[in-house]
C-alpha positions as CSV (number, residue, x, y, z in Angstrom):
1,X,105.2,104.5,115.5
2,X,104.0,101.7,113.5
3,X,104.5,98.5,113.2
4,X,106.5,98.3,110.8
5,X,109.3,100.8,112.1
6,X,108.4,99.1,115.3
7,X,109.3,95.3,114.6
8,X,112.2,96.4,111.9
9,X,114.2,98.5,114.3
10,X,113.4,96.1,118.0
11,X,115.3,93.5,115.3
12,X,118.0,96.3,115.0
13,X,117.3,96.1,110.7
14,X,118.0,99.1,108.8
15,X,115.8,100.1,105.9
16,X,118.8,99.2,103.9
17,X,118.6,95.8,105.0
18,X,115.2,95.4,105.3
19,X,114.9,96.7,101.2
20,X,117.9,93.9,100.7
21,X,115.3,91.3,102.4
22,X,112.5,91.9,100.8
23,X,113.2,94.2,97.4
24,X,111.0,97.0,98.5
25,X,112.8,100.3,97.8
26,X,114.0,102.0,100.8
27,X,111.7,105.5,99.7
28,X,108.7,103.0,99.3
29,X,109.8,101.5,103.1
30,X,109.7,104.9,104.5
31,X,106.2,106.4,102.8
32,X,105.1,103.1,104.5
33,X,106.3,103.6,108.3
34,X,105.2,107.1,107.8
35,X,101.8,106.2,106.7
36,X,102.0,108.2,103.8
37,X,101.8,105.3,101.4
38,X,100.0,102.1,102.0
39,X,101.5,98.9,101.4
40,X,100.3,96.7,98.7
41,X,99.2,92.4,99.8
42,X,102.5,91.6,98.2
43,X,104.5,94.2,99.9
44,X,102.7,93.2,103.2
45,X,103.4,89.9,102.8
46,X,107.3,90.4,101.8
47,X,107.7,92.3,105.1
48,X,105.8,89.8,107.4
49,X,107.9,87.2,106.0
50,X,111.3,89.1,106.5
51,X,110.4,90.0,109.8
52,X,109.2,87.1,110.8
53,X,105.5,88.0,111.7
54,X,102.2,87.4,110.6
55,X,101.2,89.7,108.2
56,X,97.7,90.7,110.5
57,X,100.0,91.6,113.4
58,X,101.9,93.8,111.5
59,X,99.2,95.5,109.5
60,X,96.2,95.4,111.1
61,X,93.2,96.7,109.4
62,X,92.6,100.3,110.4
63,X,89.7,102.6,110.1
64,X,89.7,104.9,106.9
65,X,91.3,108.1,106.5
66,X,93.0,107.3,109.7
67,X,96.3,109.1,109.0
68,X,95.7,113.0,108.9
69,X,97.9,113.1,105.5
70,X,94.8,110.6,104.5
71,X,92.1,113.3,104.5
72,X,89.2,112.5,102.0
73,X,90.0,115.1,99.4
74,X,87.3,114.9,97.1
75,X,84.9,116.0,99.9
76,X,87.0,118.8,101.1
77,X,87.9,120.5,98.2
78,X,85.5,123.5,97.0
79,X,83.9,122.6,93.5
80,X,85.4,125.8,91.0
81,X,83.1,127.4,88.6
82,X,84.4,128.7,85.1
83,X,82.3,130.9,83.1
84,X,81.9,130.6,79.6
85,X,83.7,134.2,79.2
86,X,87.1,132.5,81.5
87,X,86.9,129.5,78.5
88,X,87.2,131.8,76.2
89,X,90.0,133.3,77.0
C-alpha cells in the first residue's frame, strides 16, 4: 500500500472526500494509490496539505520504473520492419 491509501484511509477519508478536499478526481485518486499514474507537484502538494503531511513523507522519491505496470517500453518492444512491397499495399 502506499502512502497515499495509507494516510487517507488511517484518517478514515474516502476518496469521495478526499477529491472534495483537494479537487483531484476520484479516477485520478485511485490511478495514484495504484501507482498506475504519478501525481503531478500540484497534485502532491494538494494531498499533503489535505492530509496534513509533508508532501516528502507522502511521496518519497522512488527509483525508476519501480512499479511493474512502469516497465520501460521503448526498450522492450521489438523494432517492426515493413518492406517496401507491405507499403504498397
Amino acid at each position: 500500500m502506499n502512502r497515499l491509501k495509507e494516510m487517507r484511509t488511517k484518517k478514515g477519508i474516502s476518496q469521495i472526500q478526499l477529491f472534495s478536499m483537494t479537487g483531484i478526481h476520484m479516477a485520478t485518486i485511485s490511478y495514484i494509490e495504484r501507482q498506475y499514474l504519478p501525481a503531478s507537484e500540484p497534485q502532491k502538494e494538494k494531498f499533503a496539505a489535505a492530509l496534513g503531511v509533508k508532501k516528502s513523507w507522502l511521496f518519497p522519491k522512488a527509483k525508476a520504473n519501480s512499479h511493474p505496470s512502469r516497465a520501460s517500453f521503448s526498450s522492450e518492444l521489438p523494432m517492426i520492419q515493413i518492406s517496401a512491397s507491405a507499403k504498397e499495399k
